[in-house]
C-alpha positions as CSV (number, residue, x, y, z in Angstrom):
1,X,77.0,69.8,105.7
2,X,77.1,72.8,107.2
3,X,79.3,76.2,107.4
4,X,80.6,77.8,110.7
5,X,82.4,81.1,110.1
6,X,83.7,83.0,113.2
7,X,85.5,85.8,114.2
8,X,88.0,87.1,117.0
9,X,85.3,86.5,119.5
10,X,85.3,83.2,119.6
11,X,88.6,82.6,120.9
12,X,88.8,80.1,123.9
13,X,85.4,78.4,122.9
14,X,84.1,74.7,122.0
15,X,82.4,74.0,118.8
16,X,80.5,70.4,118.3
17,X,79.9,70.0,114.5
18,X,79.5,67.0,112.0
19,X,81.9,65.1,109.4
20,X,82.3,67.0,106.7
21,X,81.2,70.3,107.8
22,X,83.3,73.6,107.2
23,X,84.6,76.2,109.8
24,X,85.7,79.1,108.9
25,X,87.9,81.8,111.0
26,X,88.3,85.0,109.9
27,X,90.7,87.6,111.5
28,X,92.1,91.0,111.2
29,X,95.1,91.5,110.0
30,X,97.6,93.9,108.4
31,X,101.0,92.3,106.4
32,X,102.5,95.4,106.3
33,X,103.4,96.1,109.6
34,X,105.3,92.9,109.7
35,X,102.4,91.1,111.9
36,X,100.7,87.9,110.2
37,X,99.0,85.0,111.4
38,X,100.0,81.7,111.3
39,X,99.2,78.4,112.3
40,X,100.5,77.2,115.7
41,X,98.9,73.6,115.6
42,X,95.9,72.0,114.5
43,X,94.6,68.4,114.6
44,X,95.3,67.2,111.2
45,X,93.9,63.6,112.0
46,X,90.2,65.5,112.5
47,X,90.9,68.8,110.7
48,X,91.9,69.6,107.2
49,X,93.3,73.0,106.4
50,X,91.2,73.8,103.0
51,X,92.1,77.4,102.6
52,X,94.4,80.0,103.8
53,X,94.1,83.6,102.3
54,X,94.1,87.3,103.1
55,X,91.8,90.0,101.4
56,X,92.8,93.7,101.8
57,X,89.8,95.7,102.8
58,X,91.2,98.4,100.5
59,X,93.5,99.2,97.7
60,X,95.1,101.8,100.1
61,X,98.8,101.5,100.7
62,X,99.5,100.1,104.4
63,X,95.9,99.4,104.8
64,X,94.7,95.9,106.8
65,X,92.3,93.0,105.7
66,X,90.7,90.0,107.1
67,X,93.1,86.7,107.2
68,X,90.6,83.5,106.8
69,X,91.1,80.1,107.5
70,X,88.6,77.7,106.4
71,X,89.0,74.1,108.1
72,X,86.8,71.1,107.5
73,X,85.9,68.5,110.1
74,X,86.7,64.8,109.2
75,X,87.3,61.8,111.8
76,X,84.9,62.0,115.4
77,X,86.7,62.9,118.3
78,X,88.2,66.3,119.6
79,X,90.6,68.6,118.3
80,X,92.1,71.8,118.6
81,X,93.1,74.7,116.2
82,X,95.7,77.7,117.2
83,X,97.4,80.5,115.4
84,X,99.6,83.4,116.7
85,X,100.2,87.0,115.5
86,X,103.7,87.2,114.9
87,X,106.6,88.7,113.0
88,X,107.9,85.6,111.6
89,X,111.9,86.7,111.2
90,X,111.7,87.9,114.9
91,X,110.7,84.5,116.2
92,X,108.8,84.0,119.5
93,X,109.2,86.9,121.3
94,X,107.2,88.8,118.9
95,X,104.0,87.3,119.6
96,X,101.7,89.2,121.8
97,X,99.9,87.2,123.9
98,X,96.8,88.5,123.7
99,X,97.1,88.3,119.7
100,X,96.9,84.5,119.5
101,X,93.6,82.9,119.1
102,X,92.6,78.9,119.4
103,X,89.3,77.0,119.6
104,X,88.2,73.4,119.9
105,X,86.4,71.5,117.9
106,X,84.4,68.3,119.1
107,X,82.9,66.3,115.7
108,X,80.5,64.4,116.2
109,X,79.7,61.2,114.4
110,X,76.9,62.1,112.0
111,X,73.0,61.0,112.3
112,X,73.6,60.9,115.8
């Protein structure tokens, strides 16, 4: 099994990767403008949300960190995973567009 992480970058792309293998997605982000990522949709029949957390990158006040989302492929077939940068209490016309990122994930049946 392996792991996939990813970054910003990889927004709009197709991975193909095994049962059981882990993809991670990690993201800048800073809670205390109001901004935070969450999950728009994901697949839960081929992907399982294992973790969900945020690191600061300092112990400064009002300073950002990385948000990380660490999925793991189950069932074959294709799926989808999207989250949006967004000030939750303002609903949808807070998210930027260009601050949502999705991918999509083919697994493939493994040993073949």
């Amino acid at each position: 099994m392996a792991t996939h992480e990813f970054d910003s970058s990889f927004a709009g792309r197709t991975l193909t990767v095994e049962p059981g293998d882990d993809i991670v997605i990690v993201l800048d982000e800073n809670p205390t403008t109001g901004y935070q990522w969450s999950v728009v949709s994901f697949d839960s029949r081929r992907l399982t949300l294992v973790r969900d957390d945020f690191a600061p990158m300092s112990c400064a006040t009002g300073a950002g960190g990385k948000k990380s989302y660490q999925l793991r492929a189950g069932r074959p077939g294709r799926a989808g995973f999207s989250v949006k940068l967004w000030r939750a209490w303002s609903g949808e016309s807070s998210v930027i567009d260009r601050r949502t990122f999705s991918f999509r994930v083919t697994v493939g049946r493994r040993g073949n």
